[in-house]
C-alpha positions as CSV (number, residue, x, y, z in Angstrom):
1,X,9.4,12.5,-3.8
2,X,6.4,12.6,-6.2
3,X,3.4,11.1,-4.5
4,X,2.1,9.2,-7.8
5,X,6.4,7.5,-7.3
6,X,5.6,6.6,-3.7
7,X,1.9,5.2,-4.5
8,X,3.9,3.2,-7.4
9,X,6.4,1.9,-4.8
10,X,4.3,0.9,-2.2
11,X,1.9,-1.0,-4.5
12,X,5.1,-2.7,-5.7
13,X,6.8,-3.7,-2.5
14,X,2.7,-4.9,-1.0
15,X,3.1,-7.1,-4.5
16,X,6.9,-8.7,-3.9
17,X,6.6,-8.8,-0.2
18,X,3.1,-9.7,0.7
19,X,3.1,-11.4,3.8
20,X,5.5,-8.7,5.2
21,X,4.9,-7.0,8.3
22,X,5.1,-3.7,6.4
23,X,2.5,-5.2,3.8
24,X,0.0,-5.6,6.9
25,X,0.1,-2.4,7.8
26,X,-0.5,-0.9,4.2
27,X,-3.5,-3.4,3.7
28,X,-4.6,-2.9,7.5
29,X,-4.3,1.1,7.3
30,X,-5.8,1.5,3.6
31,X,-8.3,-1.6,3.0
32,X,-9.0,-1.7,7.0
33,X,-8.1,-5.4,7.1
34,X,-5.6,-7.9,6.2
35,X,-6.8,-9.6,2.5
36,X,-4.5,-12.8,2.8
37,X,-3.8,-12.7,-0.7
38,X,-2.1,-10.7,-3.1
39,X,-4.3,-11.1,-6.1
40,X,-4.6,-8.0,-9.2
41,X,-8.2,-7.2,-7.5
42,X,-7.1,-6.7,-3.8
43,X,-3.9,-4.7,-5.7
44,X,-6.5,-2.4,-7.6
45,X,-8.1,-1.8,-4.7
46,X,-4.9,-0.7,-2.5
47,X,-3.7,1.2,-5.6
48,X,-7.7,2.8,-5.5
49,X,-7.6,3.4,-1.6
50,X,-3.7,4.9,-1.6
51,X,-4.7,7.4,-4.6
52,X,-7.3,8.7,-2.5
53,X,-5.5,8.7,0.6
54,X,-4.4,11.9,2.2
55,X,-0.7,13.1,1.3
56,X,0.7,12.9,4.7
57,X,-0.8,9.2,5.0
58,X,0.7,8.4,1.6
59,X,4.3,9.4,2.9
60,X,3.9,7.4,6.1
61,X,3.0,4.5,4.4
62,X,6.0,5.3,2.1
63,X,8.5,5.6,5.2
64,X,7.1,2.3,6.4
65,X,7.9,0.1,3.4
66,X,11.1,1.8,2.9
């Protein structure tokens, strides 16, 4: 899978399932902490963080929400 599709995913499944154990683990692993909300700024910044995230860390994410 394309990783721009996978970044796309995640971003939507943190947005529809936010207080989802998954979820955590994005936030934790890609903003280094939990927000507590799921506002458009805290999204911009996981989008931000996951586009510069390394390709293997993208796909583990990906495998974790999935």
């Amino acid at each position: 899978m394309e990783q721009d599709n996978m970044i796309n995913q995640i971003v939507n499944f943190v947005q529809q399932h936010h207080e989802s154990t998954a979820s955590m683990a994005v936030y934790r692993r890609i903003l280094g902490s939990y927000p507590g909300n799921s506002d458009p700024n805290t999204l911009s910044d996981l989008r931000d963080g996951l586009e510069s995230a390394h390709p293997e860390e993208i796909e583990s994410l990906y495998y974790i929400i999935s």
